[in-house]
DOLUMVO-348805 format. One record per residue (C-alpha): x, y, z; residue number from 1. Coordinates in steps of 0.1 Angstrom, whole numbers, plus 2048, in hexadecimal, padded with zeros to 3 digits. Example, Ala and Ser with C-alpha at 12.3 -4.5 7.8 and 13.67 -1.06 7.14 Angstrom:
// residues 2
(r (87B, 7D3, 84E), 1)
(r (889, 7F5, 847), 2)
This chain:
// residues 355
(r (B81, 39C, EAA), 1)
(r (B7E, 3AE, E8E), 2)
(r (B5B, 3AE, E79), 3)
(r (B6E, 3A6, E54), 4)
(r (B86, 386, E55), 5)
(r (BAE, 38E, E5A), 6)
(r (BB2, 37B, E36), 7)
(r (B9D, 39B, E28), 8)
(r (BB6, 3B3, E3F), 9)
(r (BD6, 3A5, E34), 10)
(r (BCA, 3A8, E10), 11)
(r (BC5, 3D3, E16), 12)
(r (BEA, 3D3, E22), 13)
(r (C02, 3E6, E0A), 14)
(r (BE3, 3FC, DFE), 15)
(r (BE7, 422, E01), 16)
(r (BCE, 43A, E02), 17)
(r (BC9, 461, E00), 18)
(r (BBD, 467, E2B), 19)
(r (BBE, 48E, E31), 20)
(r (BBC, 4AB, E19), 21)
(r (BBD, 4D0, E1E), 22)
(r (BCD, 4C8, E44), 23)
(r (BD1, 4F1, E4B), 24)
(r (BEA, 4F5, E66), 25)
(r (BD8, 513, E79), 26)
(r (BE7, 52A, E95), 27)
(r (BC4, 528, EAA), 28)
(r (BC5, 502, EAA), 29)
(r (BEA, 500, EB1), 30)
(r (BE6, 515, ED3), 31)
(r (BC7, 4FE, ED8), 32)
(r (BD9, 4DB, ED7), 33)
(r (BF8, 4E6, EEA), 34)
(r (BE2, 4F5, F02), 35)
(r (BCF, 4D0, F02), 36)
(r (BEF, 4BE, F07), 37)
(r (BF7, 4D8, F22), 38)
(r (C14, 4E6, F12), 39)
(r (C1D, 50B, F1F), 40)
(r (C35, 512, F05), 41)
(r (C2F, 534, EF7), 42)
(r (C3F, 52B, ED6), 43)
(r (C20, 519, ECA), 44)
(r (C0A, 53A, ED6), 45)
(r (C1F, 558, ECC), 46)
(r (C29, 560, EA9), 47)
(r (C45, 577, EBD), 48)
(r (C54, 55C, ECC), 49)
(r (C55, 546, EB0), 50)
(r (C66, 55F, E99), 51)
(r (C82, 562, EB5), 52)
(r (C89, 53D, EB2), 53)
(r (C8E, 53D, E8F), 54)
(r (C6E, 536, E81), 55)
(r (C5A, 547, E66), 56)
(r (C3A, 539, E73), 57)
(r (C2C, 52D, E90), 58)
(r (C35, 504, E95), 59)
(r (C1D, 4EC, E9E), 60)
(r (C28, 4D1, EB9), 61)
(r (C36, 4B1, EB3), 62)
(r (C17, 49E, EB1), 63)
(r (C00, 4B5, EA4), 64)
(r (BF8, 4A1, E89), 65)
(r (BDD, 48F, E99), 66)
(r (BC4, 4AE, E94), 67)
(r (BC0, 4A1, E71), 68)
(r (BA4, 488, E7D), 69)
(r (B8A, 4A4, E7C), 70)
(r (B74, 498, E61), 71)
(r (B79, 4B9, E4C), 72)
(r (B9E, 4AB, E45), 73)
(r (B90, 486, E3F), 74)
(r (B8B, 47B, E1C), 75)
(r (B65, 472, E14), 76)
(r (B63, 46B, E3A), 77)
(r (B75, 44F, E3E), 78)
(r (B84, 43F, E59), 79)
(r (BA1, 44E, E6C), 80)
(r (BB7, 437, E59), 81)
(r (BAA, 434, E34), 82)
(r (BA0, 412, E3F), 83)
(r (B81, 3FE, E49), 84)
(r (B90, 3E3, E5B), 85)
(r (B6D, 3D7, E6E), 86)
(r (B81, 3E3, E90), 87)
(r (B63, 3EA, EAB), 88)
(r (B6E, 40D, EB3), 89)
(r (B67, 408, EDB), 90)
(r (B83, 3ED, EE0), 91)
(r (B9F, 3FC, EC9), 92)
(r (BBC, 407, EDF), 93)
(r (BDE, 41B, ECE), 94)
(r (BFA, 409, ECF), 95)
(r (C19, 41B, EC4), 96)
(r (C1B, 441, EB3), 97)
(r (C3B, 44B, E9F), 98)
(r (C48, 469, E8E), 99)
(r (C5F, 46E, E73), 100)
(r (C65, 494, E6C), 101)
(r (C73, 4A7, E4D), 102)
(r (C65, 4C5, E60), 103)
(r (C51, 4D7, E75), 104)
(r (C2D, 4DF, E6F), 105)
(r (C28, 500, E6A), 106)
(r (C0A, 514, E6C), 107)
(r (C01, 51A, E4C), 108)
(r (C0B, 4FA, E3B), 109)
(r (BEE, 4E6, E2A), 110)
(r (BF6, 4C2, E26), 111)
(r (BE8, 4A6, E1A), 112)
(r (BEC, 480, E29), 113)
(r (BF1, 461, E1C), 114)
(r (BEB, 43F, E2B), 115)
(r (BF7, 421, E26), 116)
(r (BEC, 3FE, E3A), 117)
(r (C12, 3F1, E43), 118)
(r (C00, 3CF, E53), 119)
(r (BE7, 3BC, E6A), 120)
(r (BF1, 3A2, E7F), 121)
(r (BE4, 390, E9C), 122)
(r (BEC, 383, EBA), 123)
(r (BE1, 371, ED3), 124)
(r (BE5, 381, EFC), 125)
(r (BE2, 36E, F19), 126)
(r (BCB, 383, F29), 127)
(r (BB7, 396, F0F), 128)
(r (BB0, 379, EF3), 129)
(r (BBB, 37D, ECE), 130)
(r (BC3, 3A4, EC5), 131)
(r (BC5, 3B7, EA7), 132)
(r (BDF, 3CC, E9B), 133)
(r (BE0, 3E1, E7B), 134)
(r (BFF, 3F6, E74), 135)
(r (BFA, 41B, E5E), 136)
(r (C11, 430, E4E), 137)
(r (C07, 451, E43), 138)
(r (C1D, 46F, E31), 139)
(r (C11, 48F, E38), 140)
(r (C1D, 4A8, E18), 141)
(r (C1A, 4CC, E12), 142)
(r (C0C, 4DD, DF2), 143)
(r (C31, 4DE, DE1), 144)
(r (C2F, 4BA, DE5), 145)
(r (C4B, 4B7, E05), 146)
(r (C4C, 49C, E1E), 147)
(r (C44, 4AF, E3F), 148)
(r (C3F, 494, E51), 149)
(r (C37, 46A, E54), 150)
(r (C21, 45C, E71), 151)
(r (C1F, 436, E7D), 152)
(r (C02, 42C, E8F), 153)
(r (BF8, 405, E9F), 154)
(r (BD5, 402, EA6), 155)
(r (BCB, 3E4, EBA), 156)
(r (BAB, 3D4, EBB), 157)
(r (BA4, 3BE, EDA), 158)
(r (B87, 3AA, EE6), 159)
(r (B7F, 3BE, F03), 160)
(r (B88, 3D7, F18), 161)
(r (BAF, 3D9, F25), 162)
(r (BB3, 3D3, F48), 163)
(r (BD9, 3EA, F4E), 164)
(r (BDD, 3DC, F73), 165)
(r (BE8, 3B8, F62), 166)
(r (C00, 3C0, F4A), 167)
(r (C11, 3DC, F37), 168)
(r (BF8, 3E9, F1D), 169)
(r (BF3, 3DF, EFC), 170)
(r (C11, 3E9, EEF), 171)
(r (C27, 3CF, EFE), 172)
(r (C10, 3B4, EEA), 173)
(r (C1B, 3C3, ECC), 174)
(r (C42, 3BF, ED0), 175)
(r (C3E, 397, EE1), 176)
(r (C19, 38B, ED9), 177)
(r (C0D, 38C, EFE), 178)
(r (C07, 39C, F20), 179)
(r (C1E, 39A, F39), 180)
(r (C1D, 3AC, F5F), 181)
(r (C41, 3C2, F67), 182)
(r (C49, 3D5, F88), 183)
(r (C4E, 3FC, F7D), 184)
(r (C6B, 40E, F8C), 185)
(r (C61, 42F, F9E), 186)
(r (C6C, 44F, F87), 187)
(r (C90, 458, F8C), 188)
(r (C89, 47C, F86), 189)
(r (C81, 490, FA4), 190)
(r (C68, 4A6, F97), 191)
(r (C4C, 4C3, FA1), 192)
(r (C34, 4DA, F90), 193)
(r (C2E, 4FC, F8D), 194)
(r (C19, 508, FA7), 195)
(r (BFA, 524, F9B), 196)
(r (BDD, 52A, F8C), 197)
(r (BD9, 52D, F65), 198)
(r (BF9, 53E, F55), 199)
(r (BF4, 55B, F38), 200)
(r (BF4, 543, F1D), 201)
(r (BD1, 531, F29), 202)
(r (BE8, 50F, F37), 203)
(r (BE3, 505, F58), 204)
(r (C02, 508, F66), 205)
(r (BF5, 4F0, F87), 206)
(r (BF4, 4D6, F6E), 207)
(r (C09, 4E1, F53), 208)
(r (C30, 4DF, F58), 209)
(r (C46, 4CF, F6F), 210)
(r (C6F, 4CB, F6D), 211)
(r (C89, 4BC, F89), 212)
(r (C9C, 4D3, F9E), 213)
(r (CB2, 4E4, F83), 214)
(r (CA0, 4DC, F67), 215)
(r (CB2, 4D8, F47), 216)
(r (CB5, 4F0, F31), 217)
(r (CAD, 4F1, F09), 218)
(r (CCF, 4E2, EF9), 219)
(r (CDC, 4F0, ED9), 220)
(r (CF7, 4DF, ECC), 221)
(r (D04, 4BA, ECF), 222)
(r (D1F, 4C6, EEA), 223)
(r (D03, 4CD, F03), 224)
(r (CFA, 4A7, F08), 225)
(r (D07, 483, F10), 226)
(r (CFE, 45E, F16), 227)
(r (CE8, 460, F37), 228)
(r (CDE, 481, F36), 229)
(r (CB9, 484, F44), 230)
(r (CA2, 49F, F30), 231)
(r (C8B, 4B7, F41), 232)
(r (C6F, 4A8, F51), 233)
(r (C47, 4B0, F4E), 234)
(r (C2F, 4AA, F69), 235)
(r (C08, 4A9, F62), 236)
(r (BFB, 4A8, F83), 237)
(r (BD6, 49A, F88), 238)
(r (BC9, 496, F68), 239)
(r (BA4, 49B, F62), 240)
(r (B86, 48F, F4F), 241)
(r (B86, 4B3, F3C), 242)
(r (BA9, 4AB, F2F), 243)
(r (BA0, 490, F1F), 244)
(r (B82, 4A5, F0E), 245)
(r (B99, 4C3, F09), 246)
(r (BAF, 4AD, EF5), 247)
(r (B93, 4A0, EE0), 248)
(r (B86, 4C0, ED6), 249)
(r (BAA, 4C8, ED0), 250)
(r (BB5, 4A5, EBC), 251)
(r (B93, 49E, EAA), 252)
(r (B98, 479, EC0), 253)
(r (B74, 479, EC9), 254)
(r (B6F, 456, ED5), 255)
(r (B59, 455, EF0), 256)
(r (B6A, 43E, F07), 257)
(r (B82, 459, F0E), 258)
(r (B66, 473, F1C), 259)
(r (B41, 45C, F22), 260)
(r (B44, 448, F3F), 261)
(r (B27, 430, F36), 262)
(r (B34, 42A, F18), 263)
(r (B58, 423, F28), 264)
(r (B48, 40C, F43), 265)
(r (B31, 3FA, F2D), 266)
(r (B53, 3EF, F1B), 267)
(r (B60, 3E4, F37), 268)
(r (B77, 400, F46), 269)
(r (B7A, 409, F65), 270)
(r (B74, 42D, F59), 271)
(r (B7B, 446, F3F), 272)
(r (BA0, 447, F32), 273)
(r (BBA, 45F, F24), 274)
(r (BBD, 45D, EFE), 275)
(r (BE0, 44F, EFB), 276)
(r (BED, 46D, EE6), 277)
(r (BE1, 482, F00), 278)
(r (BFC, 46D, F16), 279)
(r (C15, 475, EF5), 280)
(r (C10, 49A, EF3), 281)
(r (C1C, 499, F17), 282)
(r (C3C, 488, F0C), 283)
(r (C42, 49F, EEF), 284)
(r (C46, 4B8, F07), 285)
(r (C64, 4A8, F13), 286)
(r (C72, 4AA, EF1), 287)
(r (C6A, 4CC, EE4), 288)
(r (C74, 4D9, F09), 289)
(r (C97, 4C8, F04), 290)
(r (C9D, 4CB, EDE), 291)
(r (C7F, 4E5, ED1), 292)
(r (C78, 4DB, EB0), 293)
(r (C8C, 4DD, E93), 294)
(r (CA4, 4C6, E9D), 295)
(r (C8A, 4AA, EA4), 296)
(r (C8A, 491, E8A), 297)
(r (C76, 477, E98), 298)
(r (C62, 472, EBA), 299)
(r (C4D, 450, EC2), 300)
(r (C3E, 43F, EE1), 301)
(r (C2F, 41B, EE5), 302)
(r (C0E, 41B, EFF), 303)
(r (C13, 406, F1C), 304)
(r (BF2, 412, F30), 305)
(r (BDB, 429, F34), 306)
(r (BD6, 44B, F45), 307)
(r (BB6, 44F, F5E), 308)
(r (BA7, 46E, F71), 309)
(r (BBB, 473, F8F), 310)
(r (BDF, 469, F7D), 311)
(r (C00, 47A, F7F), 312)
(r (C0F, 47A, F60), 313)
(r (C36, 47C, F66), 314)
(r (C48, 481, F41), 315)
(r (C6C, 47B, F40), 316)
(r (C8C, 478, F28), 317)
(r (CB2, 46A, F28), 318)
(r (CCA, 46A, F0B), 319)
(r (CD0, 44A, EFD), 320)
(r (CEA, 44F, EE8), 321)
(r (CFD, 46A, ED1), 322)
(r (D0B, 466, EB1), 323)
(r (D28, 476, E9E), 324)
(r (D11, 486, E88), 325)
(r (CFD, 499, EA3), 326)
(r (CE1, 483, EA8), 327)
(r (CD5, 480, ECF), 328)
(r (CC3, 45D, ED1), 329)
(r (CA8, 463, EF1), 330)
(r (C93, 449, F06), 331)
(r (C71, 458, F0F), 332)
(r (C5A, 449, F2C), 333)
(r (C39, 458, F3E), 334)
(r (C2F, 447, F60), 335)
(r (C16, 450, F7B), 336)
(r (C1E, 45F, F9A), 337)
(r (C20, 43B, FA7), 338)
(r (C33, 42C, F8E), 339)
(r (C1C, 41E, F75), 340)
(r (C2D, 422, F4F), 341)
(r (C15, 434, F3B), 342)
(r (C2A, 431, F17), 343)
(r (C4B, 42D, F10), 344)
(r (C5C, 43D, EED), 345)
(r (C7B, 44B, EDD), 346)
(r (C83, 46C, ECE), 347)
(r (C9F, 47A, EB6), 348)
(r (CB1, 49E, EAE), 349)
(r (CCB, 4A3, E9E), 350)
(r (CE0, 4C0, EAC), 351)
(r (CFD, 4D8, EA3), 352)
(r (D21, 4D4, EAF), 353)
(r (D1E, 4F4, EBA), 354)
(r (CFD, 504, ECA), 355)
């Protein structure tokens, strides 16, 4: 349970408050996380590459706004949130990430973030006791004042550690109020990866890509897709303690139950974990391999368990629906080589009638 009383919480909710200034969108840190979420994709690397696809700047990928937790883009060091909820830091768990773009980040861009407390709410699991869930909402501007972007986050605080062979993670608690066991169908992608060593952009390309036996291809206009259509699929095979560290020193996500295994046994897990945004940044590959960016207008996943050392993460997409104005509707779901769901999420682009 929280240390301050829920009464207290539910009184913060509706408050906003100024989170992230002088968030500098830099070229060296956008190679760095795409590198950590073992994304090959030269466009975040090469200025060249970018100008061919129609940008003026280097992008950023989707969730790249997660690098402004390094302290020297938090306001008078305050929590990651704006908000000192009395959650104990070693039993807080994500729940659900969502984005709503206006556009891409672009190196370059300084922004500053906004946060408002949406709610807190408990309820009570059948496994894990009563949990705790806070909801934020934070626009990111640039110095003109523009909406880039709007991020959702749902913390959870729970009374100890989650045990992911029982149930489906904490985010299913937050749609019903409780756990509940499911059998996990086995991916319906046949995918591989790409064999080698380290490729010229620094990725490891054993680890890095994957895609089924002809593997989509980008789509450019509305024409190019339909109900049922699966999206490319991406294959991190064996993931590793150092990727969970890479993506720290990448994200700013410095908790050290993702990287110190006493501290991660001595919470009660088995072992070290994956940050679940690490699992995410897998998934936005998905997206930005399918759509690229621009015509992304929102992306969002709900965490259903947790990655371990020694995981396959298999990342895959399907159109959901299309709309008359151009909007592609996709499901999103990461498993394990064996079948466990990782996260499951939803993405939207909106796309031409004519690439």
């Amino acid at each position: 349970m929280p240390s301050k009383p829920l009464s207290d919480l539910e009184a913060l909710i509706g408050d906003s408050r100024r989170t992230v200034e002088e968030f500098r969108i830099e070229a060296g840190k956008v190679a760095e996380f795409a590198r950590a979420i073992t994304d090959p994709n030269p466009v975040f690397r090469d200025e060249a590459v970018a100008r061919d696809r129609g940008y003026d700047r280097r992008p950023a990928p989707l969730p790249y706004s997660q690098v402004s937790r390094f302290p020297r883009y938090r306001v008078d060091d305050r929590e990651r949130y704006g908000f000192d909820l009395g959650f104990r830091p070693e039993y807080v768990l994500h729940g659900e990430q969502a984005y709503e773009y206006d556009r891409p980040l672009l190196v370059g861009d300084v922004l500053t973030g906004t946060t408002t407390l949406v709610d807190v709410f408990q309820r009570d699991g059948e496994q894990a006791g009563t949990m705790t869930f806070a909801v934020f909402e934070t626009a990111y501007r640039d110095r003109n004042g523009d909406r880039v972007l709007t991020e959702r986050a749902t913390a959870i605080e729970t009374p100890g550690a989650i045990d992911d062979e029982t149930h489906d993670g904490p985010a299913e608690t937050a749609a019903d109020g409780k756990r509940s066991g499911s059998t996990v169908d086995e991916p319906t992608a046949s995918v591989r990866s790409e064999a080698g060593g380290a490729g010229d952009d620094g990725s490891d390309r054993r680890r890095g890509s994957g895609g089924a036996p002809g593997s989509v291809d980008r789509v450019h206009s509305v024409s190019d897709v339909a109900v049922g259509d699966a999206g490319p699929a991406v294959v991190v095979e064996d993931v590793e303690r150092r990727d969970f560290v890479t993506y720290a020193g990448a994200s700013g996500d410095f908790n050290p139950i993702h990287y110190d295994e006493p501290y991660a046994r001595a919470a009660g897990n088995e072992s070290v974990f994956g940050q679940g945004m690490f699992t995410a940044g897998v998934v936005s590959r998905v997206v930005t391999d399918w759509f690229g960016l621009e015509p992304v207008s929102s992306f969002g996943v709900r965490f259903r368990s947790r990655v371990f050392p020694g995981d396959t993460i298999v990342a895959t997409g399907e159109v959901d629906a299309v709309s008359e104005d151009g909007t592609v509707e996709t499901t999103l779901r990461a498993t394990t080589k064996t079948g466990r769901t990782l996260l499951t999420g939803t993405a939207a682009a909106t796309l031409p009638a004519d690439g």
